[in-house]
PDB file as gemmi writes it, atoms N, CA and C in Angstrom:
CRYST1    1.000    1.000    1.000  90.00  90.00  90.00 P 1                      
ATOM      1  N   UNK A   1       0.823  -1.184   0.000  1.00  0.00           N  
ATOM      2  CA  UNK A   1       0.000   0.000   0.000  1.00  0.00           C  
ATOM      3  C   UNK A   1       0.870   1.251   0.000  1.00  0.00           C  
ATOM      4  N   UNK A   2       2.130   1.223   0.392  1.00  0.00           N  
ATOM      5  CA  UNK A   2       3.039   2.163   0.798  1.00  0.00           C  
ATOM      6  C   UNK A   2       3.539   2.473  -0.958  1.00  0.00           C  
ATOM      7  N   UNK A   3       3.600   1.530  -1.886  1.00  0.00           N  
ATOM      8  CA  UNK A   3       3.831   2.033  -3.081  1.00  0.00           C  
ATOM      9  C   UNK A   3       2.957   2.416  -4.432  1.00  0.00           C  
ATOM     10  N   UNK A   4       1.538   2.324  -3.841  1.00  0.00           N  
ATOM     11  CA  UNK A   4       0.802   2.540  -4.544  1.00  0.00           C  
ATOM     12  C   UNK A   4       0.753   4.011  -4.717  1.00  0.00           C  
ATOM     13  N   UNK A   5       1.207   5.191  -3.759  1.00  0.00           N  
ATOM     14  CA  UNK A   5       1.486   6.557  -3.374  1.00  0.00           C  
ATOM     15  C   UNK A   5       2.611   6.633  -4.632  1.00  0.00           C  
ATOM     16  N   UNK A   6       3.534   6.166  -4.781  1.00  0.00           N  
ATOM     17  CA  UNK A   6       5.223   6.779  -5.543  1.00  0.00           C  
ATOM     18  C   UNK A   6       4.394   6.462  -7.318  1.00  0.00           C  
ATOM     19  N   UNK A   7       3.418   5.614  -7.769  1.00  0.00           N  
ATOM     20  CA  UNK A   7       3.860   5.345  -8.733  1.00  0.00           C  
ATOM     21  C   UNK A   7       2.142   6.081  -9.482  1.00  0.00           C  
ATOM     22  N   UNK A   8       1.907   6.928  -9.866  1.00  0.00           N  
ATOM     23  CA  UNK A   8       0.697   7.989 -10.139  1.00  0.00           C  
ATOM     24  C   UNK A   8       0.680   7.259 -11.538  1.00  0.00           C  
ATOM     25  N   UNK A   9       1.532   7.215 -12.308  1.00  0.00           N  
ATOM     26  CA  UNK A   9       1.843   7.414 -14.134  1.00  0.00           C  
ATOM     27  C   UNK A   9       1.866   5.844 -14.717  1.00  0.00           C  
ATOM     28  N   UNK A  10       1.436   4.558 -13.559  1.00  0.00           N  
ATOM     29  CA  UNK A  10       1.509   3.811 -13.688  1.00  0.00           C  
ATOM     30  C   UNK A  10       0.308   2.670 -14.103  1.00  0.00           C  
ATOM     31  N   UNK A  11       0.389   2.073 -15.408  1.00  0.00           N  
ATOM     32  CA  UNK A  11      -0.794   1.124 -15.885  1.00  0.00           C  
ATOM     33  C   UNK A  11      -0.351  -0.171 -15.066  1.00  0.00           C  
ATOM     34  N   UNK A  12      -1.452  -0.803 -14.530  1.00  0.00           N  
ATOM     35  CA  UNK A  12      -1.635  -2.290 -14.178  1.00  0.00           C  
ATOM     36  C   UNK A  12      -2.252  -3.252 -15.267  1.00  0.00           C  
ATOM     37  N   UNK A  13      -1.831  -4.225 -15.469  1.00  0.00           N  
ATOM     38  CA  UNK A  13      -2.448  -5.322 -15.796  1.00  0.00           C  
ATOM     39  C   UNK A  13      -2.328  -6.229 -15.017  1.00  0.00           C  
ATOM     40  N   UNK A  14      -3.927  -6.954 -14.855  1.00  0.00           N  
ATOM     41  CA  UNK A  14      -3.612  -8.173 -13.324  1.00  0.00           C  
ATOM     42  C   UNK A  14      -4.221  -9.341 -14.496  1.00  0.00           C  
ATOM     43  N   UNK A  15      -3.898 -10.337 -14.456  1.00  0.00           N  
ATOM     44  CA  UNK A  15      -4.260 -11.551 -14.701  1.00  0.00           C  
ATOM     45  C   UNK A  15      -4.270 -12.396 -14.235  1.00  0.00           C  
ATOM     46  N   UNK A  16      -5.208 -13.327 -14.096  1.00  0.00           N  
ATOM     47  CA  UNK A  16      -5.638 -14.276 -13.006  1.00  0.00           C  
ATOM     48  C   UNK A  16      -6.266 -15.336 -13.959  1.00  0.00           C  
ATOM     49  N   UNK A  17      -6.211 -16.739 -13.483  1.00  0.00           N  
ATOM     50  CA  UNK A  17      -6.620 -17.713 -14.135  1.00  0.00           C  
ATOM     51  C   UNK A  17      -7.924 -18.904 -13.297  1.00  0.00           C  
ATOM     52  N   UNK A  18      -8.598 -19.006 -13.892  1.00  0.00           N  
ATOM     53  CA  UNK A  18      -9.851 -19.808 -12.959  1.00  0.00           C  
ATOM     54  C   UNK A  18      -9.580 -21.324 -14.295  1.00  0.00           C  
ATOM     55  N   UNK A  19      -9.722 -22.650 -13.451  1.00  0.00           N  
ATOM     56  CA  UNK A  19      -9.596 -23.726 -13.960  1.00  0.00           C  
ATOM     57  C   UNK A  19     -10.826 -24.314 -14.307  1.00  0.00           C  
ATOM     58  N   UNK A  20     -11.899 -23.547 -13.717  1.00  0.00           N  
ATOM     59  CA  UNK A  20     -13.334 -23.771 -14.204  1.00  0.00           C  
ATOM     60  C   UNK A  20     -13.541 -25.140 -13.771  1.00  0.00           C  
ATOM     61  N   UNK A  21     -12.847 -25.790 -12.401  1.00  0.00           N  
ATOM     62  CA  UNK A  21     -13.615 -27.294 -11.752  1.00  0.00           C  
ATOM     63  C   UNK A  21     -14.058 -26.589 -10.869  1.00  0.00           C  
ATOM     64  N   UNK A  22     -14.547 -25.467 -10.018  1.00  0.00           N  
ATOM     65  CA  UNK A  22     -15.164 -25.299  -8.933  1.00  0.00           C  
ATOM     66  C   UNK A  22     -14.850 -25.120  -8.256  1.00  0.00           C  
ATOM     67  N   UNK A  23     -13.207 -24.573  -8.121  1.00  0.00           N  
ATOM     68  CA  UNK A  23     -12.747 -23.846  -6.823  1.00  0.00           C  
ATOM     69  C   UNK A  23     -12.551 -22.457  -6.917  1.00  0.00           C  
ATOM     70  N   UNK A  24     -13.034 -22.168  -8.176  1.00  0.00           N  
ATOM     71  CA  UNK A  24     -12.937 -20.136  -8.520  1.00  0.00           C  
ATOM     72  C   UNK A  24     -11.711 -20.121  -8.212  1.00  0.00           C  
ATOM     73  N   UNK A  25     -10.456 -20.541  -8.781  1.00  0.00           N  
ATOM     74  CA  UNK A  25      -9.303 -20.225  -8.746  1.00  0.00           C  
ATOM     75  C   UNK A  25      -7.766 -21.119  -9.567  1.00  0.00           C  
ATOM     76  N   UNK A  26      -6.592 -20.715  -9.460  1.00  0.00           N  
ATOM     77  CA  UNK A  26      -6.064 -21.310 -11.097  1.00  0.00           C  
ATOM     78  C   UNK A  26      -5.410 -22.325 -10.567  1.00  0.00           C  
ATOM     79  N   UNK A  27      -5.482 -22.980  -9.266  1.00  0.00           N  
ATOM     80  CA  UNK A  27      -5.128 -24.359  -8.418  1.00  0.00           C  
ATOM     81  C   UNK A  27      -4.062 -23.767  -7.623  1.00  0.00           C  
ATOM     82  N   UNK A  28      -4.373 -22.433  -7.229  1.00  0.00           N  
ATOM     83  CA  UNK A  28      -2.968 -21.638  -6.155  1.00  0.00           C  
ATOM     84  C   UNK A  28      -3.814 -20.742  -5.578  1.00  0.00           C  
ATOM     85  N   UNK A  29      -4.158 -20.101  -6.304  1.00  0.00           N  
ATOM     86  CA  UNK A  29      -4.912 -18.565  -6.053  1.00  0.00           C  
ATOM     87  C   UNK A  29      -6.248 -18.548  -5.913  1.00  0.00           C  
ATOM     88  N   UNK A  30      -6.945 -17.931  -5.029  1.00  0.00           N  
ATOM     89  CA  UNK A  30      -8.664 -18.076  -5.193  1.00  0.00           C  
ATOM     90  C   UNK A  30      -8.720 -16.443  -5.865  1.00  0.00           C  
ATOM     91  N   UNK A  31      -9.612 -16.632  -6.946  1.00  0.00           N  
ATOM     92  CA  UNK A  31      -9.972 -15.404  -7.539  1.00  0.00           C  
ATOM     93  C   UNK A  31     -10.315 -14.697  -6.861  1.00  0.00           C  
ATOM     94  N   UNK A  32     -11.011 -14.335  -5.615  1.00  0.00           N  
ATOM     95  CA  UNK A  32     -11.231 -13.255  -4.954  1.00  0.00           C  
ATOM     96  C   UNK A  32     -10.187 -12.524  -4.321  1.00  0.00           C  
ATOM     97  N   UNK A  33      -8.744 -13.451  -4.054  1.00  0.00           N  
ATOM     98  CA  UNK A  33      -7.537 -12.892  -3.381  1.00  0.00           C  
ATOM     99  C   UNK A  33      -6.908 -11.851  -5.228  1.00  0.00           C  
ATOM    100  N   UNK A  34      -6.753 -12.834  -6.187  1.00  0.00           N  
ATOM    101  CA  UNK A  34      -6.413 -12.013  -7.320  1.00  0.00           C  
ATOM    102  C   UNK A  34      -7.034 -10.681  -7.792  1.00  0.00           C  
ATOM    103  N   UNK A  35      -8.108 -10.828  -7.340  1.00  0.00           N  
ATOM    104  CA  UNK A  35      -9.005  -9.539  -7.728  1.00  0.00           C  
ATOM    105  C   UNK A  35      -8.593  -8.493  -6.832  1.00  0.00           C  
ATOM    106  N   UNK A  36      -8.734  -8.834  -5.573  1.00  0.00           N  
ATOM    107  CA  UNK A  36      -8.505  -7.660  -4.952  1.00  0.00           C  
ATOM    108  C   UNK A  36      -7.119  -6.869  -5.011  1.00  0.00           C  
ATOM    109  N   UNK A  37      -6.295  -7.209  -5.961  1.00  0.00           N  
ATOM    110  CA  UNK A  37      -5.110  -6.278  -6.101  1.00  0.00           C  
ATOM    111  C   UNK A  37      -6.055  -4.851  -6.610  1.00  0.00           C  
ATOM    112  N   UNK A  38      -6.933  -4.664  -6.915  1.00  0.00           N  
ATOM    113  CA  UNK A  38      -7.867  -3.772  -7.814  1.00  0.00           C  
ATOM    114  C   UNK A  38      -7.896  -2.682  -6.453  1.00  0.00           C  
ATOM    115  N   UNK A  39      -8.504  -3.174  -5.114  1.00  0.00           N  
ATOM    116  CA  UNK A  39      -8.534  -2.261  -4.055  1.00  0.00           C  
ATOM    117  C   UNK A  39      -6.884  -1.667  -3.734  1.00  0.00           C  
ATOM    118  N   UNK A  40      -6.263  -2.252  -4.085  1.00  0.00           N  
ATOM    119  CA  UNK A  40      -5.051  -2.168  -3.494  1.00  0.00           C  
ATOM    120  C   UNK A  40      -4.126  -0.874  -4.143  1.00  0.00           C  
ATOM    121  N   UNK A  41      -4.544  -0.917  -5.307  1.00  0.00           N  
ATOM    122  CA  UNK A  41      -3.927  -0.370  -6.271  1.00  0.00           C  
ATOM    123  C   UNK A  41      -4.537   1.042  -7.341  1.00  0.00           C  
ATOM    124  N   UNK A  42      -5.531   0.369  -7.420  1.00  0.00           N  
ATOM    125  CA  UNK A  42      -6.818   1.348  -8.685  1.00  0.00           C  
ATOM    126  C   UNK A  42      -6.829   2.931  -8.390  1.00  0.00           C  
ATOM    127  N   UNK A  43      -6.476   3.040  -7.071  1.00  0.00           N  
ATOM    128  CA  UNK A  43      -7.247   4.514  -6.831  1.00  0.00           C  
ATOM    129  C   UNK A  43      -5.835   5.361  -7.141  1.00  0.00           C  
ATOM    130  N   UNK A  44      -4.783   5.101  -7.411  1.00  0.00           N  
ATOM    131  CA  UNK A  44      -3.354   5.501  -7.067  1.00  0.00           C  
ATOM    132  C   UNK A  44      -2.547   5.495  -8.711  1.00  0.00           C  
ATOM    133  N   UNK A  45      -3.118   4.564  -9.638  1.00  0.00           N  
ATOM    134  CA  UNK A  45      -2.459   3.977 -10.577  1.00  0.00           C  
ATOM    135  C   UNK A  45      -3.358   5.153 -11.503  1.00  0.00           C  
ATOM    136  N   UNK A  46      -2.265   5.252 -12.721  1.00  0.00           N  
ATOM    137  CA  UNK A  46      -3.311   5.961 -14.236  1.00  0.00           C  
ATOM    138  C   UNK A  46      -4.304   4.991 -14.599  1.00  0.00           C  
ATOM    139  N   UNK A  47      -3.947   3.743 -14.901  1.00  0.00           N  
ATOM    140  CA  UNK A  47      -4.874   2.609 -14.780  1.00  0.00           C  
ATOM    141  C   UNK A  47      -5.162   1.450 -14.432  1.00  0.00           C  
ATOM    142  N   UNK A  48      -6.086   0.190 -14.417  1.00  0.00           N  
ATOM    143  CA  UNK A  48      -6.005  -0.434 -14.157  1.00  0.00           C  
ATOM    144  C   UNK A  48      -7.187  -1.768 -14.853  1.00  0.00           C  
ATOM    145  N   UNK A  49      -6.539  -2.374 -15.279  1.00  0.00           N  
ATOM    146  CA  UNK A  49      -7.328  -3.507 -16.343  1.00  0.00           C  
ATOM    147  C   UNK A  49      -6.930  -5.051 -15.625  1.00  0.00           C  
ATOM    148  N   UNK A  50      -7.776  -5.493 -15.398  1.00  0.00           N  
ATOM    149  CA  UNK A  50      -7.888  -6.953 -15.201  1.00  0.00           C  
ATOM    150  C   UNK A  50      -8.767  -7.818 -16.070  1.00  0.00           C  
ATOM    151  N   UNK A  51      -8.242  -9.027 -16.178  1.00  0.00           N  
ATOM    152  CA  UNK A  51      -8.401 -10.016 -17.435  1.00  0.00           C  
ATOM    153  C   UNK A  51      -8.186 -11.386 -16.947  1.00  0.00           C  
ATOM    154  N   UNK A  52      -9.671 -12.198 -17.106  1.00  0.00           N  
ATOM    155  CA  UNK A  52      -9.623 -13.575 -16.257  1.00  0.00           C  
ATOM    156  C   UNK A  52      -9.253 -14.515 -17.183  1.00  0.00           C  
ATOM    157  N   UNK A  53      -7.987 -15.874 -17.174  1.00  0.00           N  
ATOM    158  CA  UNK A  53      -8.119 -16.239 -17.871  1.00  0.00           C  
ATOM    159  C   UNK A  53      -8.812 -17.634 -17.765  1.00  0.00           C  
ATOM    160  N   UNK A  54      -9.467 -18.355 -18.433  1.00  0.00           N  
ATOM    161  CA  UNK A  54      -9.771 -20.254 -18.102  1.00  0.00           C  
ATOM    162  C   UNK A  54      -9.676 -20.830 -18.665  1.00  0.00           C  
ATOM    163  N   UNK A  55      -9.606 -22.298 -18.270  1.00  0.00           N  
ATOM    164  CA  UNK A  55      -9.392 -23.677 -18.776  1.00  0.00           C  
ATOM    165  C   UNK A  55      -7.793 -23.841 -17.857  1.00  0.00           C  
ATOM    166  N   UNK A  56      -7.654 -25.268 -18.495  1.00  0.00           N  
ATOM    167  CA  UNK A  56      -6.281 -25.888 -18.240  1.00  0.00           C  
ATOM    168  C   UNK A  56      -4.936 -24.843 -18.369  1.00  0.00           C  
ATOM    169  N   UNK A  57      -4.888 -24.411 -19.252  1.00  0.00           N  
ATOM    170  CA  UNK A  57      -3.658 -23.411 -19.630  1.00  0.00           C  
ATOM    171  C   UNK A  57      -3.950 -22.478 -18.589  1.00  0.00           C  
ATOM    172  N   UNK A  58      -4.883 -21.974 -17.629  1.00  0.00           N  
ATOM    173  CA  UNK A  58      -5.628 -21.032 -16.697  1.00  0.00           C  
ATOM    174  C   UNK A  58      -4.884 -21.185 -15.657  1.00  0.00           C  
ATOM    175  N   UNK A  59      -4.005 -22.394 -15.667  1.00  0.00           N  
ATOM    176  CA  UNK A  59      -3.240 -22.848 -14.314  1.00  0.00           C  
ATOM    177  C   UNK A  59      -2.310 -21.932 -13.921  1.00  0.00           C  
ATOM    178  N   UNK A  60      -2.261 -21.578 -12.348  1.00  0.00           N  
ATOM    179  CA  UNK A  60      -1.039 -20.768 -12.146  1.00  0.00           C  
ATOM    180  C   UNK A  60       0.156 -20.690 -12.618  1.00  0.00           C  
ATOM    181  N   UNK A  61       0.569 -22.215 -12.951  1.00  0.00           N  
ATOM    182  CA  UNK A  61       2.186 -22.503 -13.164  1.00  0.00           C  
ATOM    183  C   UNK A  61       2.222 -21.955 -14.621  1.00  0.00           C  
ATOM    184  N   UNK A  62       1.274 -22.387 -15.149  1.00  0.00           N  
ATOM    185  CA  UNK A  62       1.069 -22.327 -16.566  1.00  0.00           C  
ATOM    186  C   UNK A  62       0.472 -20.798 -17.163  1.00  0.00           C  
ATOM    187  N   UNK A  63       0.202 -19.495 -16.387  1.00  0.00           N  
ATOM    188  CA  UNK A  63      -0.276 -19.007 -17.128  1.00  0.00           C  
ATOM    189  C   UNK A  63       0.865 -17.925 -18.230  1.00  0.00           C  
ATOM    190  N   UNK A  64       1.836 -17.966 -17.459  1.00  0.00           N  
ATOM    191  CA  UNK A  64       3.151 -17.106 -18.315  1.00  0.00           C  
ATOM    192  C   UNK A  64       3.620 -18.090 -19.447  1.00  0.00           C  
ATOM    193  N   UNK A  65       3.423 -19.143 -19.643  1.00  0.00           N  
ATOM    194  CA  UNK A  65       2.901 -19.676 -20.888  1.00  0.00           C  
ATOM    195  C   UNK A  65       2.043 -20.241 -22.116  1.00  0.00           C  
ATOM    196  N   UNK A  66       0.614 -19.749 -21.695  1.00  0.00           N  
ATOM    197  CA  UNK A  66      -0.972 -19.450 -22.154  1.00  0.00           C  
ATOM    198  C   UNK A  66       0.005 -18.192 -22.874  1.00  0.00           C  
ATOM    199  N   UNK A  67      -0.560 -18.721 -24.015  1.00  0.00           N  
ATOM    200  CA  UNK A  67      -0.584 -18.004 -25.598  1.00  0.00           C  
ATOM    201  C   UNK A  67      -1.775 -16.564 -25.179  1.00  0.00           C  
ATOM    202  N   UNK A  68      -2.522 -16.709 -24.906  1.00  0.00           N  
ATOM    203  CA  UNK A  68      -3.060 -15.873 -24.351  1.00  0.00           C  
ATOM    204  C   UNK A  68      -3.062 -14.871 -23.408  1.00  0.00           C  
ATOM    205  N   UNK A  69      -2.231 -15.105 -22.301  1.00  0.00           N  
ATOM    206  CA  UNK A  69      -1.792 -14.549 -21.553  1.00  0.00           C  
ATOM    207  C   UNK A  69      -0.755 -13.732 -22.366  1.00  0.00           C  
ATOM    208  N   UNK A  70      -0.063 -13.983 -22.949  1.00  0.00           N  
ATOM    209  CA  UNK A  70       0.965 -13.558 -24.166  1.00  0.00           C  
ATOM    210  C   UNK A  70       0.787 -12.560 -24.203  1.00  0.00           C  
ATOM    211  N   UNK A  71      -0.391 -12.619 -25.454  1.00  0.00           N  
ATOM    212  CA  UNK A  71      -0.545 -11.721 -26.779  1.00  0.00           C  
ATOM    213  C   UNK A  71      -1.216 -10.424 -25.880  1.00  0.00           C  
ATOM    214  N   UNK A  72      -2.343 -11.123 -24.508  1.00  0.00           N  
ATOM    215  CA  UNK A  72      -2.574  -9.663 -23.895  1.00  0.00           C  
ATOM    216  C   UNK A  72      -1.632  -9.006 -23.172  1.00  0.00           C  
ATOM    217  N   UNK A  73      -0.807  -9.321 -22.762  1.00  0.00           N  
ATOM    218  CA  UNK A  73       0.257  -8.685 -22.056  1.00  0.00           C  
ATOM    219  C   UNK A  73       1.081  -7.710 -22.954  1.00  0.00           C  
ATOM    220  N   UNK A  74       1.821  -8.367 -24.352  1.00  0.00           N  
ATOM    221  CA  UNK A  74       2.127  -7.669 -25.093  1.00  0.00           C  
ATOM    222  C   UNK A  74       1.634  -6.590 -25.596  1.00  0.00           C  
ATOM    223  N   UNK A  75       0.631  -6.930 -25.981  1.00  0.00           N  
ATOM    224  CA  UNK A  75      -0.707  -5.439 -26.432  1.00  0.00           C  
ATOM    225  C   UNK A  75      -0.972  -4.655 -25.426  1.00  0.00           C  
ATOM    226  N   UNK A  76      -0.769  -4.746 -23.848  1.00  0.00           N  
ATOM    227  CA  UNK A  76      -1.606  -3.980 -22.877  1.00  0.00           C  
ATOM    228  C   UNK A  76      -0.280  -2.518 -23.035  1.00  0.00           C  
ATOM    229  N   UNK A  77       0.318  -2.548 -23.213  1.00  0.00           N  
ATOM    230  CA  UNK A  77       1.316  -1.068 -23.245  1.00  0.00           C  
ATOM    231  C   UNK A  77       0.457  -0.276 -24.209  1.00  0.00           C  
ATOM    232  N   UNK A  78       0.420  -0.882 -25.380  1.00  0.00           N  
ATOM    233  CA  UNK A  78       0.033  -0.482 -26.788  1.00  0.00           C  
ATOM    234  C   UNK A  78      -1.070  -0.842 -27.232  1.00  0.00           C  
ATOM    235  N   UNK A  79      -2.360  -0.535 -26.726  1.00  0.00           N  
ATOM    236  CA  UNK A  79      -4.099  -1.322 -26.501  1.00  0.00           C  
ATOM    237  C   UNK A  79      -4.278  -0.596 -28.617  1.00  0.00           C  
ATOM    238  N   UNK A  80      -3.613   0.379 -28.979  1.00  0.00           N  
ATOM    239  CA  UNK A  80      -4.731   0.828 -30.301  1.00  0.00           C  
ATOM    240  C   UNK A  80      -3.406   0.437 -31.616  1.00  0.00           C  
ATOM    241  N   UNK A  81      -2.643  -0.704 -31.013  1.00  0.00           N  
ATOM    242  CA  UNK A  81      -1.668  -1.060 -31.788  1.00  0.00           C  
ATOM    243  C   UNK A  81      -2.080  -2.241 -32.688  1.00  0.00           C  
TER     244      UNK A  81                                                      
END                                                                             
């Protein structure tokens, strides 16, 4: 919370992954703990975009290699690119 103050000019992207068997979360994380980086952060940041991802590839270990996770990460600097 102490650095949400220093960084004004700063975009977030949060991504979070749900495995869609019924624990609302990517077999580490419960989506409600991932989400709330949003309180933590939103009011302090220029912006802030969150993006759920699911299925198997949705897995924690796995989501920095979801093709998906990818291509939005890459694009989130540059959204009209």
């Amino acid at each position: 919370m102490v650095l949400r103050k220093l960084y004004p000019h700063v975009k977030v992207l949060n991504v979070y992954g749900d495995l869609e068997d019924g624990s609302h979360s990517d077999g580490r994380v419960k989506n409600p703990s991932s989400k709330s980086l949003r309180y933590l952060v939103s009011p302090k940041v220029k912006s802030y975009k969150e993006k759920k991802f699911t299925g198997p590839m949705a897995q924690h270990s796995r989501l920095r290699e979801n093709p998906q996770v990818l291509k939005t990460a890459i694009s989130f600097p540059w959204p009209n690119s």
